[in-house]
mmCIF file of the N, C-alpha and C atoms, coordinates in Angstrom:
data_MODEL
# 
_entry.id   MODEL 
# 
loop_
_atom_site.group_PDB 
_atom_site.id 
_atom_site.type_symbol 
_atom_site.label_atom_id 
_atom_site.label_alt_id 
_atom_site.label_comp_id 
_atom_site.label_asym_id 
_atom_site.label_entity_id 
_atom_site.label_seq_id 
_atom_site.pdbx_PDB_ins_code 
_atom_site.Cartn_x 
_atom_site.Cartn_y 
_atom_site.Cartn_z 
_atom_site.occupancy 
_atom_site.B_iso_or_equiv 
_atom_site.pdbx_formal_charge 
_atom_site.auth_seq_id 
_atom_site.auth_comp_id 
_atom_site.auth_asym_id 
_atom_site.auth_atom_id 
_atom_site.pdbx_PDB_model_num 
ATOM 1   N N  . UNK A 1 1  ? -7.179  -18.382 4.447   1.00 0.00 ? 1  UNK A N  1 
ATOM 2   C CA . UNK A 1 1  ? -6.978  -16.950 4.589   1.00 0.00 ? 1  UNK A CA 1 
ATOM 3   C C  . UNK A 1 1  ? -5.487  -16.618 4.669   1.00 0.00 ? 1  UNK A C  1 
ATOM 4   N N  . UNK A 1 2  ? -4.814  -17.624 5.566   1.00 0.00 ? 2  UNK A N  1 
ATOM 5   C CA . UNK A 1 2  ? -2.904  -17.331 5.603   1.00 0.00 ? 2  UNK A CA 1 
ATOM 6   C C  . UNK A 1 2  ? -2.449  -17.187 4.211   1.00 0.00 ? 2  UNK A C  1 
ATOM 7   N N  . UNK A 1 3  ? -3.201  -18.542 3.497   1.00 0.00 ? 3  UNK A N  1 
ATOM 8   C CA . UNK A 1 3  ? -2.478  -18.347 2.138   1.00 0.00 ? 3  UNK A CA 1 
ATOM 9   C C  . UNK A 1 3  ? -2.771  -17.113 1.074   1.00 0.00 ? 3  UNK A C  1 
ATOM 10  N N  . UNK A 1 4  ? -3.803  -16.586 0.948   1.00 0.00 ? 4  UNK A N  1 
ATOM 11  C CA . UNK A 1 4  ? -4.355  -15.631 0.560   1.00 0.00 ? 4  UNK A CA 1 
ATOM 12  C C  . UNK A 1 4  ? -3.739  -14.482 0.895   1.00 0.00 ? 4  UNK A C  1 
ATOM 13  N N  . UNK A 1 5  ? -3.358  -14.630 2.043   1.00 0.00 ? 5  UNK A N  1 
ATOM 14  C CA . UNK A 1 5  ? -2.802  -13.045 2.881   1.00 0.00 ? 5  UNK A CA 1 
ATOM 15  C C  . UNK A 1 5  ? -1.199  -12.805 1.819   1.00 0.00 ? 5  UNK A C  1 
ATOM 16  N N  . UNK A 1 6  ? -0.154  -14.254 2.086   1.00 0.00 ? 6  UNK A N  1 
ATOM 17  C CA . UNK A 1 6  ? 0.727   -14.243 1.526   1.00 0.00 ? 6  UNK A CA 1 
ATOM 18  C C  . UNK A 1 6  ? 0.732   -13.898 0.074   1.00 0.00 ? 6  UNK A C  1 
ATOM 19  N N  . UNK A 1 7  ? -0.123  -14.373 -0.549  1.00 0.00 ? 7  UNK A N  1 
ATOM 20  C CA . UNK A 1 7  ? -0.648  -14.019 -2.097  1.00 0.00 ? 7  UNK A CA 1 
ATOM 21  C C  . UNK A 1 7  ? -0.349  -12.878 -2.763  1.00 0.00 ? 7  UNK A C  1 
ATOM 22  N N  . UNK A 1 8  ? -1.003  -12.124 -1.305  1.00 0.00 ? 8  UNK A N  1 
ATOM 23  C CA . UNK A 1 8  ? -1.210  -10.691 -1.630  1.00 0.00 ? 8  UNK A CA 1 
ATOM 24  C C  . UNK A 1 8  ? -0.251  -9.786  -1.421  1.00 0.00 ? 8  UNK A C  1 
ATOM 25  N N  . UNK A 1 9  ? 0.354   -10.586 -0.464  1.00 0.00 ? 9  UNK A N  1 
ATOM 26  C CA . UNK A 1 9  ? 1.977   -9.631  0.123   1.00 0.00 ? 9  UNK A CA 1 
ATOM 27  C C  . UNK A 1 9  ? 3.172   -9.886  -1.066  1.00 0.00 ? 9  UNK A C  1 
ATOM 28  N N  . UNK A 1 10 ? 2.853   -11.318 -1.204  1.00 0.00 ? 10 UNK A N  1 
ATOM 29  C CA . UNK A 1 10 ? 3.974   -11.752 -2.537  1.00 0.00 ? 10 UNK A CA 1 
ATOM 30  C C  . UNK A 1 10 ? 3.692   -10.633 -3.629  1.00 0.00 ? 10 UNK A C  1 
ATOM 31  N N  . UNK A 1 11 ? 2.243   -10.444 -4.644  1.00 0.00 ? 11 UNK A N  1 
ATOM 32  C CA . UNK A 1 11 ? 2.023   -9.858  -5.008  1.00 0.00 ? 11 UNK A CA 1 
ATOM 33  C C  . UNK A 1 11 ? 2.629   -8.438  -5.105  1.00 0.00 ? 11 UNK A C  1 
ATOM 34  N N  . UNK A 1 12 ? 2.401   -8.006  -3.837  1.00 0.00 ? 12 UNK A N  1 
ATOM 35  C CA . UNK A 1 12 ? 3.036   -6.722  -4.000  1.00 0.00 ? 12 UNK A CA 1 
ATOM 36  C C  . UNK A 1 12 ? 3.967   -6.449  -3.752  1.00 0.00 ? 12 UNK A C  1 
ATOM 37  N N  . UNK A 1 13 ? 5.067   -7.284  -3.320  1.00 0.00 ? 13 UNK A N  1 
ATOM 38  C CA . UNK A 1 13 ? 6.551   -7.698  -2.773  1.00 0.00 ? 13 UNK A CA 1 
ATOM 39  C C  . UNK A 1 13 ? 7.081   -7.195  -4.397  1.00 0.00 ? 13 UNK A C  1 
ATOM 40  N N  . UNK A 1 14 ? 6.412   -7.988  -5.468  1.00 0.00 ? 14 UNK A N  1 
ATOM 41  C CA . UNK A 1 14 ? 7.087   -8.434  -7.003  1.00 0.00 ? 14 UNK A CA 1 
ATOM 42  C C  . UNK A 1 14 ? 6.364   -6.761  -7.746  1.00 0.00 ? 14 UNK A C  1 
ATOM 43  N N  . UNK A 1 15 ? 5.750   -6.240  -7.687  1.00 0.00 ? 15 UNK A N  1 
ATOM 44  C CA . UNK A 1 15 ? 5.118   -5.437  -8.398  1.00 0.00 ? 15 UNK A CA 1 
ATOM 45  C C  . UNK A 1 15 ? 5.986   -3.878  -7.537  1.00 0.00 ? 15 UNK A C  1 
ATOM 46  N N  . UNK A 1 16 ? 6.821   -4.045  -6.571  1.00 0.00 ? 16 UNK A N  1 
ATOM 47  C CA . UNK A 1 16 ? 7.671   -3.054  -5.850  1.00 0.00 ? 16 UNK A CA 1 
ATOM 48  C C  . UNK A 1 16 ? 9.110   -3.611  -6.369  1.00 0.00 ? 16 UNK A C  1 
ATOM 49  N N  . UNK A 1 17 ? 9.373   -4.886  -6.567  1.00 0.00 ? 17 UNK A N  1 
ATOM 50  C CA . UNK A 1 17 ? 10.576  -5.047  -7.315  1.00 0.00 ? 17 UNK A CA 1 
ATOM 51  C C  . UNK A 1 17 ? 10.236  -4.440  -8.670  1.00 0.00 ? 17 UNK A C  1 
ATOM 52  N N  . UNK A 1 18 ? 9.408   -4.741  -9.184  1.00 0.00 ? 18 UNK A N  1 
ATOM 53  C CA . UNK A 1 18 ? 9.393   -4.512  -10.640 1.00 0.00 ? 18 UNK A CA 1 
ATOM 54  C C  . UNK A 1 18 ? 9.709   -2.751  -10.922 1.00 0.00 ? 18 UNK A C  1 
ATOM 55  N N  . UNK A 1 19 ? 8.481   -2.299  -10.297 1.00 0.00 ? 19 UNK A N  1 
ATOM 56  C CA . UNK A 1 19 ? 9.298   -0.744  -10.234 1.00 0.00 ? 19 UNK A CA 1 
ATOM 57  C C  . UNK A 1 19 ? 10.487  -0.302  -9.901  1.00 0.00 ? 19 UNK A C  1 
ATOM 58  N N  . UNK A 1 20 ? 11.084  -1.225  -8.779  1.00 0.00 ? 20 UNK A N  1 
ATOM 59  C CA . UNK A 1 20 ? 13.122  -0.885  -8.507  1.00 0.00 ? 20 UNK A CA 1 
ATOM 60  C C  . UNK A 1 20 ? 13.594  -1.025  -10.046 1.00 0.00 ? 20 UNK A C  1 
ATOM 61  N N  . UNK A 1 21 ? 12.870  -1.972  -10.701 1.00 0.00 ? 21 UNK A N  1 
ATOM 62  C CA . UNK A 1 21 ? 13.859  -2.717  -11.543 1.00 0.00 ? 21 UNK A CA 1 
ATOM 63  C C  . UNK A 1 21 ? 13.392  -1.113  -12.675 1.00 0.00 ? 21 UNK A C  1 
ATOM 64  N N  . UNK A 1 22 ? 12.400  -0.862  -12.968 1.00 0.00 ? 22 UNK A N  1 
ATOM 65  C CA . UNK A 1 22 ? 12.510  -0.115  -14.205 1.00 0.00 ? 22 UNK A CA 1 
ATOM 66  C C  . UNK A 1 22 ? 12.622  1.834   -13.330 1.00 0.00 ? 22 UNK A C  1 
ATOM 67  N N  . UNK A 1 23 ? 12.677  1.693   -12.380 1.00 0.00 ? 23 UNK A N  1 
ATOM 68  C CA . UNK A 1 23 ? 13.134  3.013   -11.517 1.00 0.00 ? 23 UNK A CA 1 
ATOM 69  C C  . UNK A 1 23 ? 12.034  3.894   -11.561 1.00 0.00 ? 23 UNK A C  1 
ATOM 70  N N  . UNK A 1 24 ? 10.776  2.756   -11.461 1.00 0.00 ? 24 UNK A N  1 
ATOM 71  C CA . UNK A 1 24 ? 9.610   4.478   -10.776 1.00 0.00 ? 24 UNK A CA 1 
ATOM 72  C C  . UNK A 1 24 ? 9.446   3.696   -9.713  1.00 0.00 ? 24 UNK A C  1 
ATOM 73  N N  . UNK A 1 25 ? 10.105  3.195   -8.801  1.00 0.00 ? 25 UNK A N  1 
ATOM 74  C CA . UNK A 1 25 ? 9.973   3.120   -6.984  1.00 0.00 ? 25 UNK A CA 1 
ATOM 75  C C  . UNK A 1 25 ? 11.794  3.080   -6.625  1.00 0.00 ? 25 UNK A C  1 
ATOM 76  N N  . UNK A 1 26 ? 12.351  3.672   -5.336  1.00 0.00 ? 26 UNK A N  1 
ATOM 77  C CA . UNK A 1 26 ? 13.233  4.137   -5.300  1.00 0.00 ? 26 UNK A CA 1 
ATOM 78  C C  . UNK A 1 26 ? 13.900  2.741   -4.973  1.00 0.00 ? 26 UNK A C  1 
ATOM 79  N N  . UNK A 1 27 ? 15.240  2.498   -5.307  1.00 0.00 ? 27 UNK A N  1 
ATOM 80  C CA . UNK A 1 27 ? 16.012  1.084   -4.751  1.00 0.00 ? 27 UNK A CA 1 
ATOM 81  C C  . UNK A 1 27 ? 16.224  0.858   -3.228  1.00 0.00 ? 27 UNK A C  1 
ATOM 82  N N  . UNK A 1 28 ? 15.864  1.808   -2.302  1.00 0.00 ? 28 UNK A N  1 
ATOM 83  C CA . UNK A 1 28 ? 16.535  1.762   -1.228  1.00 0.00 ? 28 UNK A CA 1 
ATOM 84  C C  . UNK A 1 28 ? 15.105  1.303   -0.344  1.00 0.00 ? 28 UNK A C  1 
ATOM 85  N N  . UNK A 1 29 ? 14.116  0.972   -1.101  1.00 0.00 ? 29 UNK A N  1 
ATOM 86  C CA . UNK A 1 29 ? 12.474  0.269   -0.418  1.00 0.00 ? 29 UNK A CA 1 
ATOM 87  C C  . UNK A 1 29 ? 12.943  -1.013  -0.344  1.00 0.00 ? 29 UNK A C  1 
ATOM 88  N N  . UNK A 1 30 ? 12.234  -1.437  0.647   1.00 0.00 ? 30 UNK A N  1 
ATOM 89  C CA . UNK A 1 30 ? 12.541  -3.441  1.504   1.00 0.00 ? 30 UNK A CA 1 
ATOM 90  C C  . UNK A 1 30 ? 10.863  -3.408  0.701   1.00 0.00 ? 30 UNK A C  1 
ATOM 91  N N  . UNK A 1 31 ? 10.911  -4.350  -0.320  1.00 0.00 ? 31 UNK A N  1 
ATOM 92  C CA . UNK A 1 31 ? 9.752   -4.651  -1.297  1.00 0.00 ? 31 UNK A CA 1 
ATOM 93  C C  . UNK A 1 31 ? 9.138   -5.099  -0.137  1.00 0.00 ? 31 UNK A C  1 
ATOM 94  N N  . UNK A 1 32 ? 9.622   -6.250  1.022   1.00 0.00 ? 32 UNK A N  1 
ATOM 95  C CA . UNK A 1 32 ? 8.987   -7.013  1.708   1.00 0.00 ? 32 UNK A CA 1 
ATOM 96  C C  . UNK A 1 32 ? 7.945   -6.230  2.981   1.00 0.00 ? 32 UNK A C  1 
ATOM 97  N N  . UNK A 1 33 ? 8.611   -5.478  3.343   1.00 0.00 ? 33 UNK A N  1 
ATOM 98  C CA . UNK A 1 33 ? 8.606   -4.221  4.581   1.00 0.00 ? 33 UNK A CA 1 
ATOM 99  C C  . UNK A 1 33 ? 7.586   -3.344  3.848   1.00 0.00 ? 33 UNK A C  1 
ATOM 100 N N  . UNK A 1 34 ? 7.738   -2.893  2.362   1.00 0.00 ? 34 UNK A N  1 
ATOM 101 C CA . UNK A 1 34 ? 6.624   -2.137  2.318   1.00 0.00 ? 34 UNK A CA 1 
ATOM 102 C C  . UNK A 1 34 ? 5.478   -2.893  1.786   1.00 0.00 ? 34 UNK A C  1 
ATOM 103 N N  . UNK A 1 35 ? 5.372   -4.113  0.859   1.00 0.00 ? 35 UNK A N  1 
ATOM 104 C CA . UNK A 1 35 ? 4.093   -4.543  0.645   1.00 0.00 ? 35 UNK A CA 1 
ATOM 105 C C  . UNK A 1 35 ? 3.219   -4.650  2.078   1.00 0.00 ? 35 UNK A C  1 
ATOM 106 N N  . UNK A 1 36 ? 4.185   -4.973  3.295   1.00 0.00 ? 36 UNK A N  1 
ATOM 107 C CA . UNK A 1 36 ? 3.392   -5.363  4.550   1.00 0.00 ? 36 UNK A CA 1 
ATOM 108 C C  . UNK A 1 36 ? 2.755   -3.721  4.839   1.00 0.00 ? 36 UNK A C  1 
ATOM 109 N N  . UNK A 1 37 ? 3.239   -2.683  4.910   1.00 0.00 ? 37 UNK A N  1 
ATOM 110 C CA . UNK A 1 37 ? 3.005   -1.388  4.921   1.00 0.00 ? 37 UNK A CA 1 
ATOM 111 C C  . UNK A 1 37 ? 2.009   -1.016  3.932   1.00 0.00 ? 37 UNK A C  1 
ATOM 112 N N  . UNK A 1 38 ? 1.623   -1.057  2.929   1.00 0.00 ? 38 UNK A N  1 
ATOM 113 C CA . UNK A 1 38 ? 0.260   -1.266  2.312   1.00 0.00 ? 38 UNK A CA 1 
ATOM 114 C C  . UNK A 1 38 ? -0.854  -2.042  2.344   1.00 0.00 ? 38 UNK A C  1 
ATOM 115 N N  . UNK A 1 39 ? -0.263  -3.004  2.190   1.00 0.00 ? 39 UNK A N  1 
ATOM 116 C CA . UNK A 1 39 ? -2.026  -3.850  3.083   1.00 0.00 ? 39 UNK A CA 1 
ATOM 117 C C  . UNK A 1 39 ? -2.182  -3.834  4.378   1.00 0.00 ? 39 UNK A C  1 
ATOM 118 N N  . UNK A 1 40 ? -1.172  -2.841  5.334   1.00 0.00 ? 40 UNK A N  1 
ATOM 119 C CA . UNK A 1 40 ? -1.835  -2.438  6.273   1.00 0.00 ? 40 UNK A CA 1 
ATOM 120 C C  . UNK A 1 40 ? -2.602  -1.055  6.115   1.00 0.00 ? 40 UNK A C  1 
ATOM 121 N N  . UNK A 1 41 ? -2.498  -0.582  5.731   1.00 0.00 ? 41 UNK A N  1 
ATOM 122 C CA . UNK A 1 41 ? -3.014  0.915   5.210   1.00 0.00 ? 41 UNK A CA 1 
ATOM 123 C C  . UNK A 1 41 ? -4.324  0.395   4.335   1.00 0.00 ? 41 UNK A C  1 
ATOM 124 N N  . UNK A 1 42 ? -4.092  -0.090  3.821   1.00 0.00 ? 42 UNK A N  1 
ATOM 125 C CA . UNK A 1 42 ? -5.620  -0.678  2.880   1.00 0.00 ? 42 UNK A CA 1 
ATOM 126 C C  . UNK A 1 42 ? -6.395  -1.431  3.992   1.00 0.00 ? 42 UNK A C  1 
ATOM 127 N N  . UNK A 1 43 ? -6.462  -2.159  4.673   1.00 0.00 ? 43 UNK A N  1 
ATOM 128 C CA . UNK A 1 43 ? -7.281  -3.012  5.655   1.00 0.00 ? 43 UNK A CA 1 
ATOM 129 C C  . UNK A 1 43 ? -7.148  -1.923  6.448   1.00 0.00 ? 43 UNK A C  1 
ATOM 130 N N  . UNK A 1 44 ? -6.500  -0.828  7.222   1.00 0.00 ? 44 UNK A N  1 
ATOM 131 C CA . UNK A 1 44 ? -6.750  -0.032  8.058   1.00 0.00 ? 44 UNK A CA 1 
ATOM 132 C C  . UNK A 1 44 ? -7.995  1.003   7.912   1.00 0.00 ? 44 UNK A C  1 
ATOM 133 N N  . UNK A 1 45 ? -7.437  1.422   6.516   1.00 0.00 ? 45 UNK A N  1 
ATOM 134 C CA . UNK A 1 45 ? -8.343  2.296   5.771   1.00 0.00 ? 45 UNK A CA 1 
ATOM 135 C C  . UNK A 1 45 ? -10.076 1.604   5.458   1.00 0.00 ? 45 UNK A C  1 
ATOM 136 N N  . UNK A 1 46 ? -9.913  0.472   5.031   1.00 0.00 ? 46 UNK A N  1 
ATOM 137 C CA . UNK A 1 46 ? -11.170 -0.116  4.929   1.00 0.00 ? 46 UNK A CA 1 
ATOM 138 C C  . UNK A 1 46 ? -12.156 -0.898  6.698   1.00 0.00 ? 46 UNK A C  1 
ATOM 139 N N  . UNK A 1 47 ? -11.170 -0.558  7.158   1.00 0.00 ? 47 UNK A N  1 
ATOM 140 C CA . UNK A 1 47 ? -11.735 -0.548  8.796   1.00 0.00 ? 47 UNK A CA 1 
ATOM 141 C C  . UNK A 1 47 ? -12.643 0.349   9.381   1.00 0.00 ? 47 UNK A C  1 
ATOM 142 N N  . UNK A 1 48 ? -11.614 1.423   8.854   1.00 0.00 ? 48 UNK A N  1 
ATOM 143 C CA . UNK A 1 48 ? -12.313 2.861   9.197   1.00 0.00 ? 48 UNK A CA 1 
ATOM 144 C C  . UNK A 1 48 ? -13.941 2.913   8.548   1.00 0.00 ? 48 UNK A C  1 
ATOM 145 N N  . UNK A 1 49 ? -13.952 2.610   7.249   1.00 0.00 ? 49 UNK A N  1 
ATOM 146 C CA . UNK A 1 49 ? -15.009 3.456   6.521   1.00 0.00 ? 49 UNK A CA 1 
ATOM 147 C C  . UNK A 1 49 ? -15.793 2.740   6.906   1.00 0.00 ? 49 UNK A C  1 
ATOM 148 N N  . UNK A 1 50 ? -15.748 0.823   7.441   1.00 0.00 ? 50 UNK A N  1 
ATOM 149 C CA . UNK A 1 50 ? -16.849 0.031   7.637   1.00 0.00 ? 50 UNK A CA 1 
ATOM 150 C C  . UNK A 1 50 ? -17.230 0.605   8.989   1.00 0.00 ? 50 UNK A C  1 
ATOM 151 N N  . UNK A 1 51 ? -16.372 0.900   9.968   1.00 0.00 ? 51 UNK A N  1 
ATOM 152 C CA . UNK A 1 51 ? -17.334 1.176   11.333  1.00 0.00 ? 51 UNK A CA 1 
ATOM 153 C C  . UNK A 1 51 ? -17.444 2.608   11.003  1.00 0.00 ? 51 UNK A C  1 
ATOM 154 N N  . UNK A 1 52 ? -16.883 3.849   10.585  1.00 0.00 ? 52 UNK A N  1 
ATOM 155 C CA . UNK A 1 52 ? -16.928 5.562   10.563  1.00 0.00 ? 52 UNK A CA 1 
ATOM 156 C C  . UNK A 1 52 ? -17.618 5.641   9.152   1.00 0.00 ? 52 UNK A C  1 
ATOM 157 N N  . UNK A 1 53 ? -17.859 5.478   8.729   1.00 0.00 ? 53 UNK A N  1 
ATOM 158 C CA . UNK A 1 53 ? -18.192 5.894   7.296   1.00 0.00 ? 53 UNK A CA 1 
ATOM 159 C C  . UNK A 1 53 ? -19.010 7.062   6.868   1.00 0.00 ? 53 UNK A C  1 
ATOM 160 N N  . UNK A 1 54 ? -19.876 7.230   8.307   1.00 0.00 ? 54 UNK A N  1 
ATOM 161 C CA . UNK A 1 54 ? -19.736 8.775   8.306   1.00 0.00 ? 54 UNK A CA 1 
ATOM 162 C C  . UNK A 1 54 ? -18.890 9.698   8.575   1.00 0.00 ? 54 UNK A C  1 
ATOM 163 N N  . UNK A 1 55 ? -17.637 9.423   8.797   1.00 0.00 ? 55 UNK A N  1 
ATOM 164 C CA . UNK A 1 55 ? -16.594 10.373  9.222   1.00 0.00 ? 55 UNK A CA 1 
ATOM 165 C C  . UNK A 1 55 ? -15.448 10.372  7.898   1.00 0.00 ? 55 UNK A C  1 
ATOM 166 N N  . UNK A 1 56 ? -15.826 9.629   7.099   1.00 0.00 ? 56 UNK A N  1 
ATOM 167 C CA . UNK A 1 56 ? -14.569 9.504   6.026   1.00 0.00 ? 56 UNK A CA 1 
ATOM 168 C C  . UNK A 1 56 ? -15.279 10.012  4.742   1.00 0.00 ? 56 UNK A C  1 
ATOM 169 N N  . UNK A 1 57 ? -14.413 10.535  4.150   1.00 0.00 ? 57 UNK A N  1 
ATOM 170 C CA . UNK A 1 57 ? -14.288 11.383  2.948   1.00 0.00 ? 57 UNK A CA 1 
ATOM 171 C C  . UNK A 1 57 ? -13.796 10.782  1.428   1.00 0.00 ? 57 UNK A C  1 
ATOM 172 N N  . UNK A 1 58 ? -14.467 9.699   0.845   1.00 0.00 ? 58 UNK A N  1 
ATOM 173 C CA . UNK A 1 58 ? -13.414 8.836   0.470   1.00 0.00 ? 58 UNK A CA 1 
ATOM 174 C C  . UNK A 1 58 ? -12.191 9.281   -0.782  1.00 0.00 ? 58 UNK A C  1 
ATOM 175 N N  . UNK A 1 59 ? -13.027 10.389  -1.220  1.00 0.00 ? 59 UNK A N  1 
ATOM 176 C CA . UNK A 1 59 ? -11.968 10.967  -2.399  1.00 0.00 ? 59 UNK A CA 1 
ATOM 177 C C  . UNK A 1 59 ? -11.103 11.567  -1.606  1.00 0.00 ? 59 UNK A C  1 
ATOM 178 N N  . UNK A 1 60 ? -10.778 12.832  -0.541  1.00 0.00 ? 60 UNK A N  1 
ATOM 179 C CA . UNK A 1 60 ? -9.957  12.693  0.854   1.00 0.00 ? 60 UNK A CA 1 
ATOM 180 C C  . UNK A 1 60 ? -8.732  11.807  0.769   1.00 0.00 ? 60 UNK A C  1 
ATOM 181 N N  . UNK A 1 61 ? -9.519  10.562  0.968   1.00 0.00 ? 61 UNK A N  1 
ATOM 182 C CA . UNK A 1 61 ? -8.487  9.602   2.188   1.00 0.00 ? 61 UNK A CA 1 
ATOM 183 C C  . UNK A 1 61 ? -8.250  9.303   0.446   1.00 0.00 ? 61 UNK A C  1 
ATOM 184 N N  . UNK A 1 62 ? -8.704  8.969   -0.414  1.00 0.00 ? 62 UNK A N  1 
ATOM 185 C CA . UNK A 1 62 ? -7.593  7.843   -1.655  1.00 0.00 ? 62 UNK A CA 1 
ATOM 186 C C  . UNK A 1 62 ? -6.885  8.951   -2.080  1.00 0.00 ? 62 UNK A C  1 
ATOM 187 N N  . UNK A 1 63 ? -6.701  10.851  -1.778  1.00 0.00 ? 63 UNK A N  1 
ATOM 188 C CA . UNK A 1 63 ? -5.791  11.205  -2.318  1.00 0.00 ? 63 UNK A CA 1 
ATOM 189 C C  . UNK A 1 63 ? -4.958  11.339  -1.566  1.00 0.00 ? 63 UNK A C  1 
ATOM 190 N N  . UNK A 1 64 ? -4.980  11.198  -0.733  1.00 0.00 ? 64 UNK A N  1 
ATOM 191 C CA . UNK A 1 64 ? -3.965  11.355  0.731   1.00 0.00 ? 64 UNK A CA 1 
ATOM 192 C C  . UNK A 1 64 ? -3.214  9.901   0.641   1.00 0.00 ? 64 UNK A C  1 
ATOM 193 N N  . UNK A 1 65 ? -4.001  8.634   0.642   1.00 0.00 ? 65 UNK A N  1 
ATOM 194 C CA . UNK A 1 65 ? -3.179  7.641   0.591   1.00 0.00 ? 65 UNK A CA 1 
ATOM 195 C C  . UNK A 1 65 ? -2.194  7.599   -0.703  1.00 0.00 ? 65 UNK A C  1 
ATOM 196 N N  . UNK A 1 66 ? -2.908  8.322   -1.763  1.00 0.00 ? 66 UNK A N  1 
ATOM 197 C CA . UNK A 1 66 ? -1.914  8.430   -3.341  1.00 0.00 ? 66 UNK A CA 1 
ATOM 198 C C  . UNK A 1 66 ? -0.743  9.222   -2.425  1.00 0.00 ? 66 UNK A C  1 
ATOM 199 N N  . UNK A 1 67 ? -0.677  9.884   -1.896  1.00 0.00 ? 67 UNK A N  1 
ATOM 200 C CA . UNK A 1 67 ? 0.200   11.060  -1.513  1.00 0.00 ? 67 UNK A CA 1 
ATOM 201 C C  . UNK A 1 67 ? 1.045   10.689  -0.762  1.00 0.00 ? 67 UNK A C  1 
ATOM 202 N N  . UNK A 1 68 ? 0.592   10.060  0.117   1.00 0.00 ? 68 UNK A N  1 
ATOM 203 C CA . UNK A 1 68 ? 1.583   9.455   1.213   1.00 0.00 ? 68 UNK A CA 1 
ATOM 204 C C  . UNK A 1 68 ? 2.799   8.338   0.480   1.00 0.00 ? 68 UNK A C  1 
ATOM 205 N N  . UNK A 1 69 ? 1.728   7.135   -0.414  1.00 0.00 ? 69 UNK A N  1 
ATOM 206 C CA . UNK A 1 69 ? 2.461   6.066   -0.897  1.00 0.00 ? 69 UNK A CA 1 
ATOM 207 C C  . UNK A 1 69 ? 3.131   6.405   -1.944  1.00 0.00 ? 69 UNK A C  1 
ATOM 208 N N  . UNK A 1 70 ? 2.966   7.681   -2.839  1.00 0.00 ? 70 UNK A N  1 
ATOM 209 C CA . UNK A 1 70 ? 3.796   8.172   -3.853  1.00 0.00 ? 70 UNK A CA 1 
ATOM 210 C C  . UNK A 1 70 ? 4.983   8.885   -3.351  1.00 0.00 ? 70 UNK A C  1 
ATOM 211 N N  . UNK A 1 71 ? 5.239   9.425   -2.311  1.00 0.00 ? 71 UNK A N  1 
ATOM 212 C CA . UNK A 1 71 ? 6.295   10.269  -1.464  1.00 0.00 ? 71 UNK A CA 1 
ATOM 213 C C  . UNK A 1 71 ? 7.058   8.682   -0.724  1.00 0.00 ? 71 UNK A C  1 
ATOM 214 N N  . UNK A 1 72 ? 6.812   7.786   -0.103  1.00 0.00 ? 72 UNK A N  1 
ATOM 215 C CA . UNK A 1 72 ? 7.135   7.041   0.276   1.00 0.00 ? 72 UNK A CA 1 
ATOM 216 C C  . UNK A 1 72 ? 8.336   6.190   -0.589  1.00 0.00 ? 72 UNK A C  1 
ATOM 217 N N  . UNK A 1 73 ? 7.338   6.201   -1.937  1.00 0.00 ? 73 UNK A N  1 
ATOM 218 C CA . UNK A 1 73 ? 8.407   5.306   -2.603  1.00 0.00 ? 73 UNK A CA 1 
ATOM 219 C C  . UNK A 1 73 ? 9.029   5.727   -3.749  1.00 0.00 ? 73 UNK A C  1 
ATOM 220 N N  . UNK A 1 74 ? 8.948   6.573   -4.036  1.00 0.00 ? 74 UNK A N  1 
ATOM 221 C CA . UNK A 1 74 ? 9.110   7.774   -5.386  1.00 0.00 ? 74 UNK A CA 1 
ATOM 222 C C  . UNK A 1 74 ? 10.740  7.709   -5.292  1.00 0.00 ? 74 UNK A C  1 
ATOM 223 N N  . UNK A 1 75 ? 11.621  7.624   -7.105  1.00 0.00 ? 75 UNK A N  1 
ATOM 224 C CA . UNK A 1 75 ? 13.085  7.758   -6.545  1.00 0.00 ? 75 UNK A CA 1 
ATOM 225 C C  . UNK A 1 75 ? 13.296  8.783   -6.057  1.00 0.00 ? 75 UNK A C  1 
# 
């Protein structure tokens, strides 16, 4: 599971460089700092709906998370 976790952080570590590099994510994002900041938001989010899932909205919460993570990293 450790290695898996890293996988996934590497993953998105390189796919947040890649956008610095062609400039649709802003240069001044820590690739490292925010991949950890999304798969917490994704496992947070998928927390919620497994125990609330009557309380969540899911088209809602994935446009809100588009919203949040597009303002976050947008140049």
């Amino acid at each position: 599971m450790v290695a898996a976790d890293e996988r996934g952080f590497k993953g998105l570590a390189e796919v947040i460089e890649a956008g610095q590099i062609d400039g649709s994510i802003r240069a001044g994002v820590e690739p490292g700092a925010a991949a950890v900041m999304l798969q917490a938001l994704i496992r947070g989010v998928a927390a919620i709906y497994l125990t609330h899932s009557e309380r969540t909205r899911v088209d809602a919460i994935r446009d809100t998370c588009q919203s949040w993570i597009c303002s976050a990293l947008a140049p």
